[in-house]
N, C-alpha and C positions, 0 to 999 in steps of 0.2 A: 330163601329170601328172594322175594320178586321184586323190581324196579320196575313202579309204574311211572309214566307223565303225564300230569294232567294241563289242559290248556290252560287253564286259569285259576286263581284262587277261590273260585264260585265249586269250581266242579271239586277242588280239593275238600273243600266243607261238604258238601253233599256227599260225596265219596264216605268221608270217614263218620258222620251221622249212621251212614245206612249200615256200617260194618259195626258201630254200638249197639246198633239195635239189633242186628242179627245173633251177636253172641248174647246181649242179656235175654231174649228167645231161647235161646238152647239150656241158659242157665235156669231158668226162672217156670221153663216147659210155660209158657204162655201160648195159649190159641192164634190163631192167626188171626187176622182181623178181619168184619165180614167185608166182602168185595161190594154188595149191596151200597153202599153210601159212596163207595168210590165210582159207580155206575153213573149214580143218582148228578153226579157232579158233570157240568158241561164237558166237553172231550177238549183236554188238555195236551198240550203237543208232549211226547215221552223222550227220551233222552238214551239209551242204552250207548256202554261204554261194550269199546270191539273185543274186548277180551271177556266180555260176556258172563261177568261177574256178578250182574246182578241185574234186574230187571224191573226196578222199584220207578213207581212216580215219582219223578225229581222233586214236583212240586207239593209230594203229600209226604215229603222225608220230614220238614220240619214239623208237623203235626205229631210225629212221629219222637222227636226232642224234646218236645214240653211234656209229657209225661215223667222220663226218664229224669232231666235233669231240671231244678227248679225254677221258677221266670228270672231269679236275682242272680242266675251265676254270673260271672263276670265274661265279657269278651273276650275269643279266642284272638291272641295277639299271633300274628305272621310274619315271617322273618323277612329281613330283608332282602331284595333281588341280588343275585348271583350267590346265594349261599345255599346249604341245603338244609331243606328243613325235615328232620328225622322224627318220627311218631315210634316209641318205644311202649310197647306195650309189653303183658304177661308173658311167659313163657308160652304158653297152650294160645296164645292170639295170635293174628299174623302178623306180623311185621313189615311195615311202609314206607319206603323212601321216597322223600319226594324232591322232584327238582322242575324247579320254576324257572320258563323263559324267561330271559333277560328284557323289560321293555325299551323298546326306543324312544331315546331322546328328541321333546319337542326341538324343533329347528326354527329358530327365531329369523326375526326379515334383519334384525341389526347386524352388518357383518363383523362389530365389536364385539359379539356377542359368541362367535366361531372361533376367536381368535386362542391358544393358549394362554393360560394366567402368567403371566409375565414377573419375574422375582423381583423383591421391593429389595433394591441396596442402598434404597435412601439412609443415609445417617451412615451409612456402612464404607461406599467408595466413590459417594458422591453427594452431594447436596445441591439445593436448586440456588440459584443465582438468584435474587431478587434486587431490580434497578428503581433508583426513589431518587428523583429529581426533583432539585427544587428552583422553583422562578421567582425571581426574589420582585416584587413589586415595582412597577413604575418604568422608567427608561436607562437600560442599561448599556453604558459605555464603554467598549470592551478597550484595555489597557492599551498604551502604544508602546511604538518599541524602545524609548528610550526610558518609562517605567520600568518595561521587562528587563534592560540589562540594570537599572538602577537596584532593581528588584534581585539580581540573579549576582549582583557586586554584591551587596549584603550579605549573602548564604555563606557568600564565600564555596562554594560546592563545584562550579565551575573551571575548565581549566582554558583562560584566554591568551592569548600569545600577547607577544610584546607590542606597543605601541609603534606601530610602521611609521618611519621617518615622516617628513612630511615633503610633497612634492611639489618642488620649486620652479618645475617647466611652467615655462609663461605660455599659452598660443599669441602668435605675433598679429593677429586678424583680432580676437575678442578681449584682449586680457585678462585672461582669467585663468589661475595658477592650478593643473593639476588635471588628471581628467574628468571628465565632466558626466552627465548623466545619460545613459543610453536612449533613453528617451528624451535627449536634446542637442549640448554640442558634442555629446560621446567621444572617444579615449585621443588622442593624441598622438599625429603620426609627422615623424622627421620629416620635414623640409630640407635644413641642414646641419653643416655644425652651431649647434644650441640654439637650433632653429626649430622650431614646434608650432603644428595648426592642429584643430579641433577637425576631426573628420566633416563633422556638417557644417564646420564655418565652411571650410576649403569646397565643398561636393555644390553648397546652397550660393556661391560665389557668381557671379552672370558669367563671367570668363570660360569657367569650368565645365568642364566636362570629360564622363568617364568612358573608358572602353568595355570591352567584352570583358576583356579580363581582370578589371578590375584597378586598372591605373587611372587616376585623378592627371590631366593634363592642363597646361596652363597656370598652374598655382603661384609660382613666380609671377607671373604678368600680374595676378589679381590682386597679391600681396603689391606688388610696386605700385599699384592704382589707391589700394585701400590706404596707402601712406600717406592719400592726398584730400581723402575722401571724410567728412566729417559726420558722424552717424546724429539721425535726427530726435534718437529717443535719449540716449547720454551725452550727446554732444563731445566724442573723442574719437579720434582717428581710428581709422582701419575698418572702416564699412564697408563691405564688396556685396550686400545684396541687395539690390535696386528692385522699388517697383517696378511691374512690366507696362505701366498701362502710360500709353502715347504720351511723349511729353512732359512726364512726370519726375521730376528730380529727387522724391524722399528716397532715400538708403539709408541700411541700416546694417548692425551687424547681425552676427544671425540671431544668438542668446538675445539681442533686444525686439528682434522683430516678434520674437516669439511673445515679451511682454509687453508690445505695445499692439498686440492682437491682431498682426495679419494674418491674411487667408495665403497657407500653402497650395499646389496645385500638383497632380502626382504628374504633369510634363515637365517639371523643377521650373515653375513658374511662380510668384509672387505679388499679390496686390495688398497697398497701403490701405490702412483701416478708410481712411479717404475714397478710394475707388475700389474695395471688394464689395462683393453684392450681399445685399440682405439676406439673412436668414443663410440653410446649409445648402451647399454646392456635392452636386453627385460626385466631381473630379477633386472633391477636397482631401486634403492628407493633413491628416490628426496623427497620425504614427511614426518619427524619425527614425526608428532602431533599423538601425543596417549592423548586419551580422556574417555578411559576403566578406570575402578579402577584397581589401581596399589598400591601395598603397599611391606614395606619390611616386609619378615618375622623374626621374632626375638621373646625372651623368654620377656614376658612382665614383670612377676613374679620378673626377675631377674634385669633387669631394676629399677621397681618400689625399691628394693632391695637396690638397690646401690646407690641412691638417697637416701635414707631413711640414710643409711649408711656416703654420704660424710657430712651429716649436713646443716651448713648453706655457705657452700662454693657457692658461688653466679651462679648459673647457670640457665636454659630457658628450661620450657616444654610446647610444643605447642600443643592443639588442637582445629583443626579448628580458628576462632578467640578468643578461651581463651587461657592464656597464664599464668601459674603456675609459681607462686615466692619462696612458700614455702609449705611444704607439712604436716608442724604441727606434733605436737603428742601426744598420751592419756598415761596417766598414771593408774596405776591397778584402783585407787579409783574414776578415771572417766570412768571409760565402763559402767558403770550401768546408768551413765545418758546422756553422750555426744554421743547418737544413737538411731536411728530410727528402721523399719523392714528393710527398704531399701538402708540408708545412715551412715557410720559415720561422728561425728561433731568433728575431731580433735583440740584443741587450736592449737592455729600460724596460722594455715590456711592460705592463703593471694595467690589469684589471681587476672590478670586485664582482661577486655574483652574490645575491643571497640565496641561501641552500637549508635544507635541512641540517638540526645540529646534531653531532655525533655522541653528544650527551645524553639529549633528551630526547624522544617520543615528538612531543606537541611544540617543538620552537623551533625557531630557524636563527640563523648566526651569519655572518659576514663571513664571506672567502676572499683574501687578497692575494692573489696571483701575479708573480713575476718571473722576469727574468733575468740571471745574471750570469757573469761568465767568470769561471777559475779554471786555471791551467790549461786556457784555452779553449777550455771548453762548455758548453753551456751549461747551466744551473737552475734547477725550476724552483723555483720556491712558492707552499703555498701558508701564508697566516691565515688563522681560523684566528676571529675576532669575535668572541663573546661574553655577555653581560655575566658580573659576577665569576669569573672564572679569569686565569691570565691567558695570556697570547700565546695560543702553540705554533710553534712552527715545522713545518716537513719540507726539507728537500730529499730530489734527486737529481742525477743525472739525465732520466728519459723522461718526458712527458705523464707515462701512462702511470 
């Protein structure tokens, strides 16, 4: 059995034509055919395979088929590339295998088209997202916030802490109970005992002014001014911030300048709608929020003093969230044991803080804090005060 190759499917058909016709020749003893008509015929380019098998005109083989086999046979169907296509013939014939180059693949310009087929897991480990928005006609007003919580009280789904006391600190400059808003008289810093100013009453005051670091001086002075002083937009005491413009008597407090539209000036300077100039100024300040440390300056010694001094006359010292009720006091024959290297342990003692509650997660509770003395010695005590629950109390003997 021999294994030939042929280039192409052309030369495989003419190949196996010539080798029917050779053997029905040997069976059938037919003459050869005259050379004369093959002559006759213009000179045709010849074809000879290198294994020199046969020497026939490529192009007079199929004249050569229509005898043999008749014009209606069907066409010879060819296998597909990379397989082999094997001709079985009789025992006494030869026997052909054939194998056909593999062709190359056109190379398209798309580089999507080079790419490997990539596996469809649609429906399988993924599906596509599709977004469908709708605009609902017309002018739409988006809710405010006191809908939304009106909105989020109904669900009931929400988890809101408890209603925060309400806060009773006056500023003694603007009256107005409570802190205020950062973009105006913002939070509220001691002056003294149950004395309270609005940071930008006290900073926008004429008297006033701050250091490097932060300390508000003069606030006293401007407070004792402002008790004299009658503001021109409410008509009540405690105006400390005066127009600057020559000769000008309007003042005001700060919260009314702000609504009777004077122009601020960022060298803490002020003009009455009267004398600021039309339309906007390059050096104007539209922005109050101070977010720097700011504190008033003042003699703590003498403070701490005069507290000590009024007794038990019911008054508030705040810091931060502790908030002092009473400030206690030692007697000669307790300093030897009611103190530490770092602390004194005064009897009365008595402050509140509000803290997280030891119940719950999301609320906070009142802590009352004192101090008292058995067997000589001191006693801490703290009440946990909270809604719904009774009064626990913890003492110890130490602090910590």
């Amino acid at each position: 059995m021999k294994d030939i190759v042929f280039c192409s499917n052309n030369c495989f058909v003419l190949y196996s034509a010539a080798v029917q016709a050779k053997n029905s020749e040997n069976k059938e003893s037919i003459p050869s055919l005259p050379q004369s008509p093959m002559k006759e015929r213009p000179p045709k380019a010849f074809h000879q395979y290198s294994n020199n098998i046969s020497t026939l005109d490529v192009h007079c083989l199929p004249q050569l088929q229509e005898k043999v086999s008749p014009p209606s046979s069907p066409p010879i169907m060819f296998p597909p590339a990379f397989e082999a296509a094997k001709v079985e013939a009789k025992p006494d014939e030869l026997k052909v295998t054939v194998k056909l180059k593999p062709r190359l693949k056109a190379i398209h310009s798309s580089l999507d088209d080079c790419r490997p087929p990539s596996k469809k897991w649609k429906g399988m480990k993924w599906k596509k997202w599709s977004i469908q928005i709708v605009i609902p006609k017309g002018s739409f007003k988006p809710p405010c916030e006191e809908e939304i919580d009106e909105f989020l009280k109904k669900l009931g789904t929400t988890l809101k802490p408890d209603p925060v006391p309400k806060d009773y600190r006056k500023c003694c400059f603007c009256h107005e109970e409570g802190d205020g808003l950062t973009d105006g008289p913002a939070r509220l810093l001691n002056l003294d005992l149950d004395l309270w100013v609005h940071l930008n009453c006290a900073l926008w005051s004429t008297e006033v002014y701050e250091t490097q670091a932060g300390a508000l001086i003069n606030v006293e002075l401007a407070l004792r001014r402002g008790l004299q002083m009658k503001c021109m937009f409410c008509h009540k005491m405690g105006a400390t911030s005066g127009c600057h413009r020559l000769r000008c008597t309007n003042i005001y407090h700060f919260t009314c300048a702000i609504k009777a539209q004077c122009m601020f000036f960022k060298d803490k300077t002020m003009l009455c709608p009267m004398h600021k100039p039309k339309g906007t100024h390059e050096q104007e300040l539209s922005y109050f929020a101070v977010f720097r440390r700011v504190y008033v300056q003042r003699d703590e010694v003498r403070q701490i003093a005069s507290i000590v001094q009024r007794g038990e006359r019911d008054h508030t010292f705040r810091v931060g969230s502790l908030i002092f009720h009473a400030v206690g006091q030692l007697l000669p024959q307790q300093m030897q044991v009611f103190h530490s290297s770092k602390a004194l342990f005064p009897v009365g003692y008595e402050a509140s803080r509000l803290y997280w509650s030891m119940r719950y997660a999301n609320r906070r509770c009142r802590y009352l804090c004192s101090i008292e003395e058995k067997d000589g010695l001191p006693l801490f005590v703290i009440k946990v005060v909270e809604q719904g629950h009774e009064d626990l109390v913890l003492t110890d003997t130490t602090p910590k």
